[in-house]
VOPAGU-2260 file (C-alpha; in pm, 1 decimal, decimal comma):
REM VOPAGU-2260
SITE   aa  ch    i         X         Y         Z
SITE  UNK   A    0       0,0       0,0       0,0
SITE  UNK   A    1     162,8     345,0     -74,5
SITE  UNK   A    2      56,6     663,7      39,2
SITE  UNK   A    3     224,5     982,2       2,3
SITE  UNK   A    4     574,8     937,8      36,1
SITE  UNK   A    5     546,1     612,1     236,3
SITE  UNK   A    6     465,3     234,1     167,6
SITE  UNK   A    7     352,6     -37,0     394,6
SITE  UNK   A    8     409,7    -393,1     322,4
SITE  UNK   A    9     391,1    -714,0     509,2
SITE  UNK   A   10     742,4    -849,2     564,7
SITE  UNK   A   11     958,3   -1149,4     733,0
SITE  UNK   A   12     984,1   -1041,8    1123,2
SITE  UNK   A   13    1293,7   -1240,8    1107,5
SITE  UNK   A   14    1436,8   -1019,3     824,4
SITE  UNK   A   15    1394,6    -706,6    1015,4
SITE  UNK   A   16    1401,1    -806,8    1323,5
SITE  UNK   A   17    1685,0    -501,2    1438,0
SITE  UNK   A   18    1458,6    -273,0    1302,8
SITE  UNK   A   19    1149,8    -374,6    1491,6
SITE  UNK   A   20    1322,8    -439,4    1776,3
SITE  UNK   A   21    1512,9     -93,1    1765,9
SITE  UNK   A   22    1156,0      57,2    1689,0
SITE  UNK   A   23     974,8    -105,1    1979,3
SITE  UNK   A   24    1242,1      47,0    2220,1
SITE  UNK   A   25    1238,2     409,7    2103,7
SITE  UNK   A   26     806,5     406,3    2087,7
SITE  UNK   A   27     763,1     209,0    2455,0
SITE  UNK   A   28    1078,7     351,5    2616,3
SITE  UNK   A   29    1151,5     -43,9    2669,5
SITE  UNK   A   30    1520,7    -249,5    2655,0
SITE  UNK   A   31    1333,6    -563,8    2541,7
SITE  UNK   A   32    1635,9    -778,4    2409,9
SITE  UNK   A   33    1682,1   -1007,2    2070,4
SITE  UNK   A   34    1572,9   -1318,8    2264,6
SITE  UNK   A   35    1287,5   -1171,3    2401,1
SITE  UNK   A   36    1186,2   -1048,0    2029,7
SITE  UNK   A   37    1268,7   -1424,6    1882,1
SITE  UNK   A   38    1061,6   -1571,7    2105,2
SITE  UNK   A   39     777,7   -1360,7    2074,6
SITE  UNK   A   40     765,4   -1273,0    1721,8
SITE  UNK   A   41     967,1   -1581,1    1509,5
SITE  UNK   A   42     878,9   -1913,0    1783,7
SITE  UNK   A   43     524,4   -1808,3    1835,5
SITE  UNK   A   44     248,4   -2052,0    1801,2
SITE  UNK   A   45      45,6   -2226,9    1593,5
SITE  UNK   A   46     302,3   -2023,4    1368,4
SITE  UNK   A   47     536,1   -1715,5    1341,7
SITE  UNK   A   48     384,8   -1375,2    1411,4
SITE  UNK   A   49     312,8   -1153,8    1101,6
SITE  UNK   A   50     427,6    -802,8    1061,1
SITE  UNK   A   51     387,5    -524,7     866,0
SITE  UNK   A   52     583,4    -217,2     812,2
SITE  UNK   A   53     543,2     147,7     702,5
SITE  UNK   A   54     877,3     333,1     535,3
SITE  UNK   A   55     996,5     628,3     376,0
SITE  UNK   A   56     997,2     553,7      21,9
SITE  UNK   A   57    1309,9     767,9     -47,2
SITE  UNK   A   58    1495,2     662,8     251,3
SITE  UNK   A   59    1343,7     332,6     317,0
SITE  UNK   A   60    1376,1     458,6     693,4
SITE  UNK   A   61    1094,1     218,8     910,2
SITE  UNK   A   62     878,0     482,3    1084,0
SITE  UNK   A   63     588,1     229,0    1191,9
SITE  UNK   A   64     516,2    -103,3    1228,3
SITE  UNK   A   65     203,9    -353,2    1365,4
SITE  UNK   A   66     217,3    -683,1    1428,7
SITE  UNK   A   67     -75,3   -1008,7    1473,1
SITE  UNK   A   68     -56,1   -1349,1    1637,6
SITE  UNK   A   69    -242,7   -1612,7    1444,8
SITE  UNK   A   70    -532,8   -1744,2    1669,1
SITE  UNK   A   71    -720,3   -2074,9    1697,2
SITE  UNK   A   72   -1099,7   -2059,1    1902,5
SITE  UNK   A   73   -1360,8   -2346,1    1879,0
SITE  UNK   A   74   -1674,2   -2238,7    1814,1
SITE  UNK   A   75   -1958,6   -2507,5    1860,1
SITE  UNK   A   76   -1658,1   -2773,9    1822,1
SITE  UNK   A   77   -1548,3   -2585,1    1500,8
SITE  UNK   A   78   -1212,7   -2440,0    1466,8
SITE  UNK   A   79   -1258,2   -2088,7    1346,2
SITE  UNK   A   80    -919,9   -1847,8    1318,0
SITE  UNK   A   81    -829,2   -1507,9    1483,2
SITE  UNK   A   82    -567,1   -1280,6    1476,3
SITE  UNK   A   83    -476,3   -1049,2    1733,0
SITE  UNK   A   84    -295,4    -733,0    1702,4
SITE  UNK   A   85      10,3    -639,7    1921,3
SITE  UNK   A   86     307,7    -419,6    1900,1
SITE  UNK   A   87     148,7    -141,9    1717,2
SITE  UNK   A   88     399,7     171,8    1703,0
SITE  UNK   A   89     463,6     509,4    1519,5
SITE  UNK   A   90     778,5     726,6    1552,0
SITE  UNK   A   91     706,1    1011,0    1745,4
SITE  UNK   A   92     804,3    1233,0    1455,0
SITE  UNK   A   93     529,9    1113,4    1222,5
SITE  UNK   A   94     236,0    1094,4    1428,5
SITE  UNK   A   95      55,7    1342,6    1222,2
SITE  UNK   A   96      67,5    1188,6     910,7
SITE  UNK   A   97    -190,4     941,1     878,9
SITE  UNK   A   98      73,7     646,5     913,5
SITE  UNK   A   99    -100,4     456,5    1231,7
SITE  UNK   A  100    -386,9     416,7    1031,6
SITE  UNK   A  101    -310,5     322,3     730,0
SITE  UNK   A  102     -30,7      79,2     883,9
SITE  UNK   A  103    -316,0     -80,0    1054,8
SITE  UNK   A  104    -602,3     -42,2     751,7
SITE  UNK   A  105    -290,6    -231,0     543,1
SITE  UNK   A  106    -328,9    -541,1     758,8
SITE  UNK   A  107    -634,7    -563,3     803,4
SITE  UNK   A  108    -694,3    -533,1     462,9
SITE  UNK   A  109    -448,2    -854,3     411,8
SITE  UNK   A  110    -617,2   -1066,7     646,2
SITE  UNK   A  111   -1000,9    -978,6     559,8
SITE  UNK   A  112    -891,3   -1115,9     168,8
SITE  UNK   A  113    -744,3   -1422,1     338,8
SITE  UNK   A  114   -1077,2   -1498,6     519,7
SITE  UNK   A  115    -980,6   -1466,4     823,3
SITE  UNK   A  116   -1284,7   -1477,9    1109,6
SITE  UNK   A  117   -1184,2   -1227,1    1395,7
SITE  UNK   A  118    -946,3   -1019,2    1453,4
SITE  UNK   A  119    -892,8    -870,8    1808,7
SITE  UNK   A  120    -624,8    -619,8    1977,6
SITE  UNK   A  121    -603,5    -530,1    2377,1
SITE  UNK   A  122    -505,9    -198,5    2462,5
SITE  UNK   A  123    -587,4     172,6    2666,9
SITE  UNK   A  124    -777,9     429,1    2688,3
SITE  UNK   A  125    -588,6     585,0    2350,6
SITE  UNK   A  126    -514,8     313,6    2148,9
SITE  UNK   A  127    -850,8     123,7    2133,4
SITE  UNK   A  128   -1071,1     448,8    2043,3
SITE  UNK   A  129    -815,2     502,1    1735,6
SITE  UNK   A  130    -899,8     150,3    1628,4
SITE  UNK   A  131   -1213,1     181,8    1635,0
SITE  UNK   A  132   -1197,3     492,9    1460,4
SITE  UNK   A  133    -979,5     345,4    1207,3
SITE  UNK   A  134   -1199,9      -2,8    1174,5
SITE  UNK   A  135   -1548,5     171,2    1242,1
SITE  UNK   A  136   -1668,0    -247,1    1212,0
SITE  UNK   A  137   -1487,0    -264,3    1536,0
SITE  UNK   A  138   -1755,7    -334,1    1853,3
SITE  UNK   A  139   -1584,6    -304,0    2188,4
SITE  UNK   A  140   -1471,0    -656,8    2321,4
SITE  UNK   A  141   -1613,6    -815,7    2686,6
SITE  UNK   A  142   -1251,4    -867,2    2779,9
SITE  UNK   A  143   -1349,5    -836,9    3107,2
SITE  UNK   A  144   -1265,3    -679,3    3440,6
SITE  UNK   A  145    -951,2    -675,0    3656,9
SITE  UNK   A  146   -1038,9    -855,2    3995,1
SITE  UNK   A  147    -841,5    -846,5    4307,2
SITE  UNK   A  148    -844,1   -1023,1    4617,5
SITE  UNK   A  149    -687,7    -883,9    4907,6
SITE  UNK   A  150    -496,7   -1073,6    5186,2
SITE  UNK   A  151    -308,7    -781,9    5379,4
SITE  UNK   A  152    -159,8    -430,3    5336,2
SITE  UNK   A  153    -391,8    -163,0    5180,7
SITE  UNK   A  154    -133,2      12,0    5010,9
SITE  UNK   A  155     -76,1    -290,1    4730,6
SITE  UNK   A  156    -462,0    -133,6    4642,4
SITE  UNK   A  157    -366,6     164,4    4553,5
SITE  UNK   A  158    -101,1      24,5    4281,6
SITE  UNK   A  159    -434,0    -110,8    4099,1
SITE  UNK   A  160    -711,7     -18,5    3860,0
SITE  UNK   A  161    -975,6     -29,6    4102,6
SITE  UNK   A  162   -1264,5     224,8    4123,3
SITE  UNK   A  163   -1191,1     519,4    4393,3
SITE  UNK   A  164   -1527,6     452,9    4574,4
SITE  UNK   A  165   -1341,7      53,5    4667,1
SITE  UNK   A  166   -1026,8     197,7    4776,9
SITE  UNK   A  167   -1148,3     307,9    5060,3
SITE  UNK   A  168   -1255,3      -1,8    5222,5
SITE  UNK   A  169    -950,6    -170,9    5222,2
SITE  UNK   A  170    -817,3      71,8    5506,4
SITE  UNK   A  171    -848,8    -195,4    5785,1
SITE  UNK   A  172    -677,3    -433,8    5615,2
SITE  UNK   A  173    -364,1    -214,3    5748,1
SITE  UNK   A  174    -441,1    -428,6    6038,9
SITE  UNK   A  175    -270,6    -751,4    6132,4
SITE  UNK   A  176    -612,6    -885,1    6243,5
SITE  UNK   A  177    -754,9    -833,3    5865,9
SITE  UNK   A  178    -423,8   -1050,8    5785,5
SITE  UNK   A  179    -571,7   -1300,4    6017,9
SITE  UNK   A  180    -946,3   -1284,5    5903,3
SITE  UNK   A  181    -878,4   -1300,7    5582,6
SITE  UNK   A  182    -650,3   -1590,1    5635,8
SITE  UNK   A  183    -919,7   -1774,7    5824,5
SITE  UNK   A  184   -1178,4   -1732,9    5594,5
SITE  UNK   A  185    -990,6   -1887,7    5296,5
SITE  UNK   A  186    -889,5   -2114,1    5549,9
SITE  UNK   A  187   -1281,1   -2250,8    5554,4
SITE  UNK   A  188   -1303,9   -2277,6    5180,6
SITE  UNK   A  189   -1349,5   -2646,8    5051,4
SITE  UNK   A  190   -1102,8   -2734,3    4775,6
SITE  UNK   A  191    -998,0   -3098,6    4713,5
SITE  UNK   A  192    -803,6   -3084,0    4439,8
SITE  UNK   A  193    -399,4   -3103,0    4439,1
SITE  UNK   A  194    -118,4   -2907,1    4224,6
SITE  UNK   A  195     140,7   -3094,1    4077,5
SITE  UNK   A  196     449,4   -2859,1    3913,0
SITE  UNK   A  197     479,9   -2906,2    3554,4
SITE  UNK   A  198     772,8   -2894,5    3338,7
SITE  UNK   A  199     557,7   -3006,7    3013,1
SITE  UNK   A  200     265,6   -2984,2    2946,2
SITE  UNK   A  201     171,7   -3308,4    2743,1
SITE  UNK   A  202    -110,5   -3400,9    2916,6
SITE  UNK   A  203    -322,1   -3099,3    2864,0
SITE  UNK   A  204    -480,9   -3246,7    2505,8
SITE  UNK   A  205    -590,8   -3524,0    2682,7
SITE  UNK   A  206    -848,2   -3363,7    2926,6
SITE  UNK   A  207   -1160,1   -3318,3    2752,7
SITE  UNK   A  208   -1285,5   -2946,2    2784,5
SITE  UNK   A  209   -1619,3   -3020,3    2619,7
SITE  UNK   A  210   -1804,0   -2903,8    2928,1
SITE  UNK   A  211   -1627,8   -2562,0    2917,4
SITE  UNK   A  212   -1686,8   -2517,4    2563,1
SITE  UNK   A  213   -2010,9   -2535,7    2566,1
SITE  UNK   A  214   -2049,4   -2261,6    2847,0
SITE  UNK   A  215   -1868,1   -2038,4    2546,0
SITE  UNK   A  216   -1954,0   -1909,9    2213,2
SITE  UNK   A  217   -1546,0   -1905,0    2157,9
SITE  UNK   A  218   -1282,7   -2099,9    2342,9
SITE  UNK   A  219    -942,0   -2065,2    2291,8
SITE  UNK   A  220    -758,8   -2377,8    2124,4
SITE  UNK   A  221    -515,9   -2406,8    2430,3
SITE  UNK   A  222    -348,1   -2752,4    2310,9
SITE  UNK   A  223      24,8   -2837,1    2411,8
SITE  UNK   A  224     221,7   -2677,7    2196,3
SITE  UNK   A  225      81,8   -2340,8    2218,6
SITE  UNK   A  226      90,0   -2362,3    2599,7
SITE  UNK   A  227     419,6   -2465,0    2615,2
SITE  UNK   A  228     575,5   -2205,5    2373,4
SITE  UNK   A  229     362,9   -1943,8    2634,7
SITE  UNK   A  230     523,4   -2090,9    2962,5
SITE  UNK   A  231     806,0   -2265,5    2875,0
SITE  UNK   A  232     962,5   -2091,1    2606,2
SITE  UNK   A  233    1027,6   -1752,0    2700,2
SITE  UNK   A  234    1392,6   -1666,7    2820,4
SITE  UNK   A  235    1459,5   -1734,7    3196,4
SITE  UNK   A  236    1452,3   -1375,9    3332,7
SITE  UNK   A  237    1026,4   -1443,4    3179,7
SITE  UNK   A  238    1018,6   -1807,0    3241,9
SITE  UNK   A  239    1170,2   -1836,9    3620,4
SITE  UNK   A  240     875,0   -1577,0    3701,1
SITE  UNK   A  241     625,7   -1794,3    3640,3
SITE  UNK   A  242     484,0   -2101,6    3795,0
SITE  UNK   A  243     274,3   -2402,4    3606,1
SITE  UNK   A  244      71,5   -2649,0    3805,8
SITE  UNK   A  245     -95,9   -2919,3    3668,2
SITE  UNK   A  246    -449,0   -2954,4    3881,7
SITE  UNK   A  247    -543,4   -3294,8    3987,2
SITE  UNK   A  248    -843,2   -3470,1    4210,6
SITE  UNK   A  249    -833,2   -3804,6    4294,2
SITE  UNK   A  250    -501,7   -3885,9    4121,8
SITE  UNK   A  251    -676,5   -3786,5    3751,9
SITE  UNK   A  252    -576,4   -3455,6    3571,4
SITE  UNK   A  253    -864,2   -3214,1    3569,2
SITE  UNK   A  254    -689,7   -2867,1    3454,0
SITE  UNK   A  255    -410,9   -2646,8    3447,2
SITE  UNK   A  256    -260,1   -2276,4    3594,0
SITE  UNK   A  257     -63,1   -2078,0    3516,8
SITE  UNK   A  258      62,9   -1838,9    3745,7
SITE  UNK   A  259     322,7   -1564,2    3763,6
SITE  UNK   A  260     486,1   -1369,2    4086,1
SITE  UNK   A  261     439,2   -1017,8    4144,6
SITE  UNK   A  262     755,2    -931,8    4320,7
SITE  UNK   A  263     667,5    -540,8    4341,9
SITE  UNK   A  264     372,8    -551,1    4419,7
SITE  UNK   A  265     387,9    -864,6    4665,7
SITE  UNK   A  266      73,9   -1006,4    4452,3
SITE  UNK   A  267      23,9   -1394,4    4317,8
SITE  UNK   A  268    -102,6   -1316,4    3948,9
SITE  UNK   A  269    -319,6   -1575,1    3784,2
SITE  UNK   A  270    -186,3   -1578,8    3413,0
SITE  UNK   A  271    -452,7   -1834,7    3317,0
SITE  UNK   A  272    -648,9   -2096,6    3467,3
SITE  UNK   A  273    -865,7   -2388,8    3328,2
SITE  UNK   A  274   -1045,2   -2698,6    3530,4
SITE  UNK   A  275   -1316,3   -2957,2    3321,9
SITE  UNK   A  276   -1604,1   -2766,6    3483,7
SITE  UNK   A  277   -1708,7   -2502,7    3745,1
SITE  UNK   A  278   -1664,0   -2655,2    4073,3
SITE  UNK   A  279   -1348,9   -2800,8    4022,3
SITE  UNK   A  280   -1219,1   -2419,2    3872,4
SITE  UNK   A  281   -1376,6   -2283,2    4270,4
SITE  UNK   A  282   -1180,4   -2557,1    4444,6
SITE  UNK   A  283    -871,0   -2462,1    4196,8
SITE  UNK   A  284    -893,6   -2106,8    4261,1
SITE  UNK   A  285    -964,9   -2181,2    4652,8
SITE  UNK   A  286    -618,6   -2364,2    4613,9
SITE  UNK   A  287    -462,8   -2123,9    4468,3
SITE  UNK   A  288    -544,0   -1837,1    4736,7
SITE  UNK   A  289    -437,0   -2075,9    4991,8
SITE  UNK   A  290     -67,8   -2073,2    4867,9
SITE  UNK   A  291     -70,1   -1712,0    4811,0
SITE  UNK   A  292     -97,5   -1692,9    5183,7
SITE  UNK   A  293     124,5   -1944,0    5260,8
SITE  UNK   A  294     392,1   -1821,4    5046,4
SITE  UNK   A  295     319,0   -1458,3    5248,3
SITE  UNK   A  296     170,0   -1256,6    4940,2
SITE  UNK   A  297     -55,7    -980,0    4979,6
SITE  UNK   A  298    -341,8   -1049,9    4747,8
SITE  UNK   A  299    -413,5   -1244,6    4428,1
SITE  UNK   A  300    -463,4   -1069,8    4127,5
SITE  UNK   A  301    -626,7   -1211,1    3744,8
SITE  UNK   A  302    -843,0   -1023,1    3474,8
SITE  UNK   A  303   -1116,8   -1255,5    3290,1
SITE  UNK   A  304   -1370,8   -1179,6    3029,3
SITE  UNK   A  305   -1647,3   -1488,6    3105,2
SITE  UNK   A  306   -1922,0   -1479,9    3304,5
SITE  UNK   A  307   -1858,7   -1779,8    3459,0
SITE  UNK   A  308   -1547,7   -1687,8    3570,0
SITE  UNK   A  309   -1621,6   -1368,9    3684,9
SITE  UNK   A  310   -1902,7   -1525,7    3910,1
SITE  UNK   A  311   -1672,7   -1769,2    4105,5
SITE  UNK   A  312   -1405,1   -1459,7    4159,0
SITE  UNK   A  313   -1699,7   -1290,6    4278,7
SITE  UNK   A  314   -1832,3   -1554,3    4535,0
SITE  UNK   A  315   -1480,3   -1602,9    4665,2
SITE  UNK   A  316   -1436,7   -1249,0    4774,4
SITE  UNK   A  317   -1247,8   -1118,9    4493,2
SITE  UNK   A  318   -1328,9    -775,8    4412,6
SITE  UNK   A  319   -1424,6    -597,4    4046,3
SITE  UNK   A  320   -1139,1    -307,7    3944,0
SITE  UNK   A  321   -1137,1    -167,3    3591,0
SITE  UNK   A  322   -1236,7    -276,0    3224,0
SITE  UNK   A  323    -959,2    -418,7    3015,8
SITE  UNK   A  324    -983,0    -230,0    2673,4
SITE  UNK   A  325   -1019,9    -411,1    2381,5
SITE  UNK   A  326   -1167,6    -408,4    2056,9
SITE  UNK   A  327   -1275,5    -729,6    1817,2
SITE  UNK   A  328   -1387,7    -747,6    1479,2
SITE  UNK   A  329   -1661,1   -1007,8    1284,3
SITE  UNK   A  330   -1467,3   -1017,8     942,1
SITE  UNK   A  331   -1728,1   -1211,6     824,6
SITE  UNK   A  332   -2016,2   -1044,2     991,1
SITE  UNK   A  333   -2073,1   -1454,8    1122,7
SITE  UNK   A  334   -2160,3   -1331,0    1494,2
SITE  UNK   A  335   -2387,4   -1089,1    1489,0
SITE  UNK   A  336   -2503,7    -973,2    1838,9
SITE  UNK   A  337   -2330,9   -1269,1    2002,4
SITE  UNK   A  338   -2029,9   -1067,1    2001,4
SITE  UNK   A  339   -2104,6    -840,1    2294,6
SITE  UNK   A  340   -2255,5   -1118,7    2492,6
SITE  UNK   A  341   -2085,8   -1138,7    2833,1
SITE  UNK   A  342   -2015,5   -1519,8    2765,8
SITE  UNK   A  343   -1896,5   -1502,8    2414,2
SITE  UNK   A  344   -1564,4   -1553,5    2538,3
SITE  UNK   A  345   -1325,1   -1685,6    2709,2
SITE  UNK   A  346    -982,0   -1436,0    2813,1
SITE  UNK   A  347    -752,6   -1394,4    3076,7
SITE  UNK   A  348    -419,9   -1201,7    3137,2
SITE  UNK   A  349    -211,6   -1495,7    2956,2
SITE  UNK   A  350    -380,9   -1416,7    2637,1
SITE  UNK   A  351    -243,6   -1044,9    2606,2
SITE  UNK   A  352      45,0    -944,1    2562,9
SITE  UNK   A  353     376,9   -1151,3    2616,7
SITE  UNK   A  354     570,0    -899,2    2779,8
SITE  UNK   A  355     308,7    -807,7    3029,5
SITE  UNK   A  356     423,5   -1111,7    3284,4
């Protein structure tokens, strides 16, 4: 696509990968490193991330770029394919020239031709409106709220998205005794199943997830190999953040978790979570606020967009913070008003960006 005195093209991430990478630091003030880039962009599952780039014609100087994983959902025991949209940057310099849109109009221009079924992006309160200003197609995706659970000091609240009429509450939990209570309480909480530390995760496509997607319009196609490029593959400084637990009741594998340590904020994050149905997803997440206070953190933190989940967080004291912007588009105009439906989906924190653990 040319325009003006600039072109956009898709290219080989692999071929440019100095000048994304070189890009991506200057935009997001960032010193993300080559291995970080290879794994994200060039091992990414089911294949290589695509990426497209904006240049001075006369120069060939890169001056934008965007970026899409390929995405597999089932959808009534269908595979359907999604791509979301990450890394999209402009230099500062040529913000006013129409470039962030037409970088982005370029792709999706590309993948509507191909067929493609969705196409989603996460971001804030600036990038999302100039989406959807760019795709006007665009509806505003149920990605869900943040949602917090507090086990001690109120000042970890104040380093989160959550509503300034909540804040308040958490006051007493200055208090040792709120330590205690809340202790206690979790304390009382049945859960019965077990977690068992993974270092593979081969046994995931053997658990049948029927139940779960049928409580879904779209569930993610989290098989083996795209789980363990997620958890296993990134370099150590990512990798040794994170923990992976296999979830187990009565000897028989009945989920996963994923979950990743918040050393600044003292907070247990839950990357991603999945059990066969809802009670055994209650007992996991009992579990899993159990070790946060053994292992002396302050709270447990996730974001989810389903219904479902949101209820159990809800019923095991976890409380609502802020929206997580996002923005999805029917390519094929094949959902109709499904799209906006609180259980269209299922999304948590692991499905964002990479660089966000």
């Amino acid at each position: 696509m040319m325009f003006n005195e600039f072109e956009c093209k898709e290219v080989d991430p692999g071929e440019f990968a100095n000048h994304i990478l070189d890009l991506f630091n200057s935009v997001f003030h960032r010193n993300i490193q080559m291995d970080q880039f290879s794994w994200k962009y060039l091992a990414s599952k089911p294949e290589k991330a695509r990426t497209w780039l904006t240049t001075k014609k006369e120069t060939g100087e890169v001056v934008a770029a965007i970026s899409a994983f390929k995405m597999t959902f089932f959808h009534e025991h269908r595979e359907i394919i999604a791509y979301q949209l990450f890394d999209a940057m402009v230099k500062d310099e040529y913000r006013r020239h129409k470039i962030f849109s037409n970088t982005i109009r370029c792709l999706y221009d590309t993948l509507k031709k191909e067929g493609v079924d969705l196409c989603l992006a996460y971001g804030n309160s600036r990038s999302i409106p100039a989406l959807n200003k760019i795709l006007k197609d665009n509806v505003p995706m149920k990605s869900g709220h943040v949602f917090f659970h507090p086990i001690g000091l109120a000042n970890v609240i104040q380093k989160f998205s959550l509503p300034p009429s909540i804040k308040p509450l958490f006051t007493f939990s200055l208090s040792p005794l709120y330590k205690t209570f809340c202790k206690a309480k979790i304390s009382l909480k049945t859960s019965n199943v077990r977690f068992l530390e993974l270092n593979k995760f081969d046994f995931v496509d053997m658990i049948s997830m029927d139940k779960l997607k049928d409580m879904h319009i779209l569930f993610p196609n989290r098989n083996a190999e795209y789980l363990s490029w997620k958890a296993f593959g990134p370099p150590d400084r990512i990798k040794n953040n994170l923990i992976i637990y296999a979830i187990t009741k009565n000897d028989s594998a009945v989920g996963y978790c994923i979950l990743s340590k918040d050393e600044k904020r003292n907070v247990l994050v839950i990357q991603s979570i999945l059990c066969i149905d809802e009670m055994l997803l209650k007992e996991a997440i009992v579990g899993i606020l159990r070790m946060a206070c053994d292992l002396k953190y302050d709270g447990v933190l996730t974001n989810c967009s389903s219904k479902i989940y949101q209820e159990q967080y809800a019923k095991l004291g976890f409380v609502k913070g802020a929206n997580v912007l996002g923005a999805i588009n029917d390519m094929k105009g094949a959902f109709g008003d499904s799209i906006g439906k609180d259980h269209f989906w299922l999304q948590e924190p692991m499905d964002r960006d990479l660089f966000s653990y």
